[in-house]
N, C-alpha and C positions, 0 to 999 in steps of 0.2 A: 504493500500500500504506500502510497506517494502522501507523505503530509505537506501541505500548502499554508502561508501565512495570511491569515485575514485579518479585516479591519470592519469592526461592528460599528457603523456611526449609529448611537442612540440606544449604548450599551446597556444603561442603567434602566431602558424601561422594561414593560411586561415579555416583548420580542426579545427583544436584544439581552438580558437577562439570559433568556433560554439559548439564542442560539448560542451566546458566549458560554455556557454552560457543553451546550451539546457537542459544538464543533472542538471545543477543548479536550471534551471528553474520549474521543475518538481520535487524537493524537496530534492535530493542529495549531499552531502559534496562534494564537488570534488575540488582537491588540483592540480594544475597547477605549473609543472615542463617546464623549459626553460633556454636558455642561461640569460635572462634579461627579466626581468618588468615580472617576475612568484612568486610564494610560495615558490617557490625554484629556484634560479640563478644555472643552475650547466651544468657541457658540459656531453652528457649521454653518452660520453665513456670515463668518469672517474668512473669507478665501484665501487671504495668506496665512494664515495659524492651520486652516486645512490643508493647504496642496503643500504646506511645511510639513507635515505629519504625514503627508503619504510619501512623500523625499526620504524622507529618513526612516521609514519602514519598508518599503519599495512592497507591500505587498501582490501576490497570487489574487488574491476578490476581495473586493471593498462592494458590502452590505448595506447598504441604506432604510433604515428602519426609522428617522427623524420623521415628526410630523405634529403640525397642529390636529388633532382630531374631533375635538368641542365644537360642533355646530355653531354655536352662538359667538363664540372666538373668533369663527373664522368672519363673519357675518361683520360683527364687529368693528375688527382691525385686517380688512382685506388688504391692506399694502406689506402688513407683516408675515399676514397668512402664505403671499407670495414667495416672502424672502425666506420664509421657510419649508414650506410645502413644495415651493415649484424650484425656485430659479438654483439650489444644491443640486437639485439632477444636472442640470445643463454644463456646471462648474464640473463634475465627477465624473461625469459624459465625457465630457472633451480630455480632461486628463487622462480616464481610463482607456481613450481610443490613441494616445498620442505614447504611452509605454505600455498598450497590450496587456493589460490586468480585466480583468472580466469583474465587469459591472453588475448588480442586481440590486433592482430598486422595489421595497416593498410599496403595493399600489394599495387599493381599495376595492369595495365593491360597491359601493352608493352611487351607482349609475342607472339603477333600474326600477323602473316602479310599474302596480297595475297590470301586474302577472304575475299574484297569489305567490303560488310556490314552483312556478315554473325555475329551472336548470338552465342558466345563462351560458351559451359556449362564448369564445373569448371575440368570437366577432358581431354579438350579438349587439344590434344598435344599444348607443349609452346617452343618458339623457346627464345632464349639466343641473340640475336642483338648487345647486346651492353653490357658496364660496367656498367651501370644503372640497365639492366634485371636481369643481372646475380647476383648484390650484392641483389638487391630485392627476388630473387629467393633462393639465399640462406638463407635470413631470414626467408620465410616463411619454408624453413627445418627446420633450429631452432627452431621455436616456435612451429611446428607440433612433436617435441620430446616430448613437454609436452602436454599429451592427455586433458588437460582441457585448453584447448587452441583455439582461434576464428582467423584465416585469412580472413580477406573482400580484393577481388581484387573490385578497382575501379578505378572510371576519374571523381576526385572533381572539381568542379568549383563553385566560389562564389566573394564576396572580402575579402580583407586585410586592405585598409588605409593606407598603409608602404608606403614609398621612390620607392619601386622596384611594379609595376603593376604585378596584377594576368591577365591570357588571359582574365578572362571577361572584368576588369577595363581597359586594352587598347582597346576592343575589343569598348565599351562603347565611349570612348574616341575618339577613330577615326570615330565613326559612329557620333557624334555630332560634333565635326569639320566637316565631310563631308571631310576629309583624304581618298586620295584614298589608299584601300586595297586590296591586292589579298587577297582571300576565298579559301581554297582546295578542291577541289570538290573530290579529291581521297584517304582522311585522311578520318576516319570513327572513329567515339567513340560512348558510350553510355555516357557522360557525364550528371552528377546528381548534383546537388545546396548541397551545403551544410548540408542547414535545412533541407531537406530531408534525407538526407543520416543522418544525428544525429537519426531524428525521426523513420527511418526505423532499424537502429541498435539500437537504445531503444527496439522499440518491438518484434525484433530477439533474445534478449540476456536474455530476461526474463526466457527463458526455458537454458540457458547454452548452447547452439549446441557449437560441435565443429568441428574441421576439417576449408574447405573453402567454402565459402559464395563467388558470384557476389552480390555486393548492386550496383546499376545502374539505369538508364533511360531503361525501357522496351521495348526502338522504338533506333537504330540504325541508328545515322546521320552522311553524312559527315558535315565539320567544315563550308563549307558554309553553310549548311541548319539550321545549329545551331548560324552562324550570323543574317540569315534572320530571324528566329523565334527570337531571341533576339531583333532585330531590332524592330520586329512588337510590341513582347510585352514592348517598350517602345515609342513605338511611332512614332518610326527614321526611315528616308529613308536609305536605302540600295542602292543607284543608284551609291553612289563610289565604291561600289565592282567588282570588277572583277574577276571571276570564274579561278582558277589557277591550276596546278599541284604542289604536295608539292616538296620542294628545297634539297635535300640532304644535302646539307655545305658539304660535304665528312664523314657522317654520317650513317651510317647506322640504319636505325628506323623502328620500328613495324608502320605498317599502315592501318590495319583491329583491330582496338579494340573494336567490337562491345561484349559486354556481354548477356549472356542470365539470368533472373533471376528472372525464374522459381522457382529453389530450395529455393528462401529464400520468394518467393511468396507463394509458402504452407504453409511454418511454420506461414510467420504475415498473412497468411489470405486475402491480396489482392495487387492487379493489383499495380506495384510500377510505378511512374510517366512517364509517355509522357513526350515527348521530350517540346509542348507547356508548358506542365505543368512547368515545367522546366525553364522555362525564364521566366515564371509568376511568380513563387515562385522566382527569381532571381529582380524583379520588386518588388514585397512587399519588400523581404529584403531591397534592397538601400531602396526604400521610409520609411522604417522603420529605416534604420540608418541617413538618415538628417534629419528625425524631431527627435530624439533620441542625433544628432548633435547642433539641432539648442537650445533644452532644455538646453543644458550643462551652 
């Protein structure tokens, strides 16, 4: 096996966490970039403190996982939304096409609405919603200028441990209080665990593809049916939820993000997880981070 050096930009979140975890784990260098507590402290729209940290590590794939993902943020402060969300691919584009390092920019999937629980393939028209879609959407232009280039559209979910809850960890949290919830029965995702999505883009990148990848759950849930199934695989009643329509806030949001992913099912060779699956790998993780907790 050929170990390769990478660079996780937006090491410290919920993704970047795991991949630096996962690709370490399997015998890889990998250098973790972040505002704090990385290899490198740096904001990745300061272009010289960036393209200075890839000088000096010369890595094999730089990851990209930075992103505003707050609706309301991006809405907000669209000029910053850009210097974050968009205009880093364009910078990591052109450097990675210019010393031949293989690029891979995590995308989204809040392109689609008004198709239940339908399975998006990767050419499937995509609709612009919001300041979110569209700074997302212009990244992955950018990073499609450089042909040795990887876009995953996805819907991560996993933990964090930070001050600010991921949906699973409140999701978690009001199921064990027994907190009443409303559940959207009319949101749909393919959302995918973390470990998953590492371990499935490991054995996608082996061969270089490039273009866009779905990396996802293979089954299409809405967000109740993915409480209930998280519920069960940990044991927790579900009797405080109550089955809702999702809330606007004066928002406008994609609400069919079911992915299909087929395409990246041929290349690794098989069937990427159920939705079960999915809340049981979401079970091992925590039970693997408190006794990992309790060691320290």
């Amino acid at each position: 096996m050929i170990f390769i050096k990478i660079i996780v930009l937006g090491s410290t979140g919920m993704l970047g966490q795991e991949l630096t975890r996962y690709f370490s784990s399997i015998g890889n260098d990998v250098v973790g970039v972040a505002r704090n507590n990385a290899d490198y402290n740096l904001d990745i729209t300061d272009d010289k403190k960036l393209l200075s940290c890839f000088e000096a590590e010369r890595p094999d794939i730089i990851i990209n996982t930075v992103a505003i993902v707050n609706l309301n943020e991006c809405e907000m402060d669209k000029g910053n939304s850009y210097l974050v969300n968009s205009r880093p691919a364009g910078v990591i584009s052109e450097y990675c096409f210019d010393n031949d390092i293989y690029f891979i920019q995590v995308s989204t999937d809040h392109y689609y609405y008004g198709d239940a629980d339908k399975k998006h393939i990767e050419t499937d028209k995509i609709y612009l919603l919001n300041e979110y879609a569209r700074t997302k959407y212009v990244a992955e232009l950018l990073t499609l200028n450089n042909p040795n280039s990887l876009v995953i559209r996805t819907n991560i979910v996993g933990f964090r441990g930070r001050k600010n809850d991921t949906f699973v960890e409140w999701a978690l949290n009001s199921l064990k209080s027994q907190e009443h919830i409303n559940v959207f029965d009319d949101y749909y995702t393919s959302s995918i665990d973390v470990y998953n999505f590492s371990k499935i883009l490991n054995d996608l990148i082996k061969d270089r593809p490039s273009g866009i990848f779905n990396i996802a759950s293979s089954e299409v849930s809405s967000k109740k049916d993915f409480i209930f199934s998280l519920a069960d695989s940990f044991n927790l009643s579900h009797s405080n939820c109550t089955p809702s329509n999702i809330n606007n806030d004066g928002l406008i949001r994609a609400t069919s993000l079911g992915l299909n992913t087929e395409k990246v099912e041929n290349i690794v060779g098989y069937k990427l997880p159920t939705l079960n699956e999915v809340t049981c790998s979401l079970k091992k993780s925590y039970d693997s981070l408190n006794e990992s907790g309790k060691n320290e």
